[in-house]
N, C-alpha and C positions, 0 to 999 in steps of 0.2 A: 485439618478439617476443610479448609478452604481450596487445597491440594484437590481432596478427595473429588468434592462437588465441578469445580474445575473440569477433573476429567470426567467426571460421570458426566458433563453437562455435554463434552467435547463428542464423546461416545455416542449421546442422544439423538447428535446434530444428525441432519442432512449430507451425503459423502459430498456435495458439489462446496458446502456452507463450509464442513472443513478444510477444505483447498483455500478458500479465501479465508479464512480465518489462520490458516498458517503461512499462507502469502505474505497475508496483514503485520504476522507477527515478526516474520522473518525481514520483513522489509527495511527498517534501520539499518540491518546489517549487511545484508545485499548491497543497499543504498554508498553506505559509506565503502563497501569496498569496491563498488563499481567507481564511485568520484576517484578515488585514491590509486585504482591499478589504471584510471581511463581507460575500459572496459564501453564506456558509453559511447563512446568515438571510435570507429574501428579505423585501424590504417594510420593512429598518429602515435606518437610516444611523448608523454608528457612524465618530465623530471621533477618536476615541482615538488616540494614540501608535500600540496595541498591537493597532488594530482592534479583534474583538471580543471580545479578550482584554481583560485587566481591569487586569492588572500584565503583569511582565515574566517574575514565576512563572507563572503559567498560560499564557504565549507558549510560553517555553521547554519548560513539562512536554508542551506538545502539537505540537512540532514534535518532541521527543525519543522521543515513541511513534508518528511517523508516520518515522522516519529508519531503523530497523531494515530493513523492506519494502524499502529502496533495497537495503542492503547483502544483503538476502539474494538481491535479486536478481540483483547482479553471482554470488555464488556460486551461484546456477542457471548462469551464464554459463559457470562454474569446474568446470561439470559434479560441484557436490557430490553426493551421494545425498540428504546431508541437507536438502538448503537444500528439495526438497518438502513437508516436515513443518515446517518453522522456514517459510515460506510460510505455512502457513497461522496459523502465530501473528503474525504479523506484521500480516496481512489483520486477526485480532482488535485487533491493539493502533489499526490504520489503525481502524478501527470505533469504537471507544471514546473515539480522541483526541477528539471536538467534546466529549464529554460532561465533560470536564476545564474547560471554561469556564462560567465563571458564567452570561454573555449566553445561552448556547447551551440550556441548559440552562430556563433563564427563561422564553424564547419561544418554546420550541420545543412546539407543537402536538402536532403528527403524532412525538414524539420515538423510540416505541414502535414505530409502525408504520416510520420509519426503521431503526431497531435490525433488527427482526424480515426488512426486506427485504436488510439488510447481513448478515444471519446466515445467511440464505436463499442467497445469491449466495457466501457464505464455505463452507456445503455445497456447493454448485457445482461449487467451484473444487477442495475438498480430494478429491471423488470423481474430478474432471479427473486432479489430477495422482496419485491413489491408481491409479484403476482404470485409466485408457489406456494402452495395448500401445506407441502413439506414444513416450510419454514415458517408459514404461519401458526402452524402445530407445534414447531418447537418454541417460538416465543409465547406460546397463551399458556401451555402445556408447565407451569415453573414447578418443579420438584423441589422438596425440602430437604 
């Protein structure tokens, strides 16, 4: 049953609010296999355990701020009101997790102008789901 409303609520959405709701979802996974193949670093090769994580602290502390985003997406799914504003923290915590790694931090160039384009796209997103009529209709709108 819960299956059911899940999709039906998925169906209901907005096409823009699905894109991030399957970003959101899909994110842990992306996540961990970018630290793991260093995929976030272009140009280096990291043999580590832990990719390009250092230990198994910094694996963990930056899968555990990209894991939130998932769940808040299922509760977009749950048609929370809240889960639009807990979105957009999430999107920050998704932003911030490379910067938890040593490697990442070390090589990274363009670190600032990354930050600046992620914060860019994090306004976006929170005027998306702030000011569209769409999405306001899908969260007043809750189906039984």
């Amino acid at each position: 049953m819960i299956m059911y409303k899940l999709y039906k609520n998925f169906i209901d959405m907005p096409h823009n609010m699905k894109f991030l709701v399957i970003i959101g979802t899909l994110a842990p996974i992306i996540g961990v296999i970018s630290i793991l193949t260093g995929n976030i670093i272009p140009d280096k090769n990291f043999d580590g355990i832990y990719g390009i994580a250092s230990s198994l602290r910094e694996f963990i502390f930056a899968v555990v701020l990209i894991i939130p985003l998932s769940v808040i997406s299922i509760l977009m799914l749950l048609r929370n009101s809240k889960a639009k504003y807990l979105y957009i923290l999430g999107w920050i915590l998704l932003c911030v997790s490379p910067y938890t790694m040593d490697a990442y931090r070390d090589s990274s160039e363009t670190m600032y102008v990354e930050l600046g384009f992620n914060i860019l796209i994090g306004i976006v997103i929170m005027f998306y789901l702030l000011l569209n009529s769409n999405v306001k209709n899908y969260f007043n709108n809750v189906s039984n």
